[in-house]
C-alpha positions as CSV (number, residue, x, y, z in Angstrom):
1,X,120.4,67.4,85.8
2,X,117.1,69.4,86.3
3,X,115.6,71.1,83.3
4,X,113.3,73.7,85.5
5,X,113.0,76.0,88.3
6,X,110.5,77.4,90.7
7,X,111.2,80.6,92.3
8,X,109.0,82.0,95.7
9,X,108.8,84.8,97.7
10,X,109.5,83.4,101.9
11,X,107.5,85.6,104.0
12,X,109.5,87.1,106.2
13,X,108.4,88.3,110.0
14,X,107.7,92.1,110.3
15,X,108.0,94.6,108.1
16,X,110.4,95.6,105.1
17,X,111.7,98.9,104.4
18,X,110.0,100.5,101.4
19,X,113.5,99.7,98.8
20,X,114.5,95.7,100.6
21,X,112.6,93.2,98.6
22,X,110.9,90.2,100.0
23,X,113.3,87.3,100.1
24,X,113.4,84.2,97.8
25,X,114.1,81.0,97.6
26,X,114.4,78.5,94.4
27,X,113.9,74.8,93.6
28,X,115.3,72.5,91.1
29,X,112.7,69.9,89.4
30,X,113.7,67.6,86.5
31,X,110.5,67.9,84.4
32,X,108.1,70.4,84.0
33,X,105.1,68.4,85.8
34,X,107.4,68.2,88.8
35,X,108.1,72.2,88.5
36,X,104.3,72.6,87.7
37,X,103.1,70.4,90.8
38,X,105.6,72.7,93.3
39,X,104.3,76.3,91.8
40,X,100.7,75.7,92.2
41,X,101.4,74.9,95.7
42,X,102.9,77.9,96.4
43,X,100.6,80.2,94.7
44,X,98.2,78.0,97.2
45,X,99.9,79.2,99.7
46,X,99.7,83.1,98.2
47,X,103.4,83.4,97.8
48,X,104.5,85.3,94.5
49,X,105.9,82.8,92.2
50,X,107.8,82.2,89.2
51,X,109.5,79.9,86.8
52,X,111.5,78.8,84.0
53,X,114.1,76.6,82.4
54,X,117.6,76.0,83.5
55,X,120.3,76.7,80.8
56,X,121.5,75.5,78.8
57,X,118.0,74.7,78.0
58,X,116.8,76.2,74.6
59,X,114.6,78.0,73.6
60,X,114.5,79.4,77.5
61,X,111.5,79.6,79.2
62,X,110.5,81.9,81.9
63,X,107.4,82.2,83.1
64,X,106.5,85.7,85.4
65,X,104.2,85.9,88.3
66,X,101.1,87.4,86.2
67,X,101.9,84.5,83.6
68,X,102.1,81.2,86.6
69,X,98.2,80.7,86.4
70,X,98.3,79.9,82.5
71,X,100.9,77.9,83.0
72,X,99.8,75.7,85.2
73,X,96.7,74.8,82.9
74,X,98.6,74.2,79.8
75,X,99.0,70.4,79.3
């Protein structure tokens, strides 16, 4: 069962009306390396991304777009 997840924003052709929000799309990973490895490819890629733990997981982790970058260097 995967313990994380990675959340991105898919660019989407032409423009969005001021209240639609960019679509997303989410992926399971079983460790946090995994989940780690996938989000720093994205924000490679400039997508907005974020992350977090899947429940039951506890203490639950989520980890918000202005947050991925600290993340990604903690071992």
């Amino acid at each position: 069962m995967p313990d994380w997840f990675v959340t991105f924003e898919i660019r989407k052709r032409g423009l969005l009306h001021k209240r639609e929000r960019s679509p997303r799309e989410s992926r399971m990973f079983a460790t946090e390396a995994e989940a780690k490895m996938f989000a720093r490819a994205k924000l490679d890629e400039g997508l907005i991304v974020f992350a977090g733990t899947v429940s039951p997981y506890s203490p639950k982790q989520l980890i918000l777009p202005n947050d991925i970058a600290r993340w990604l260097t903690e071992q």
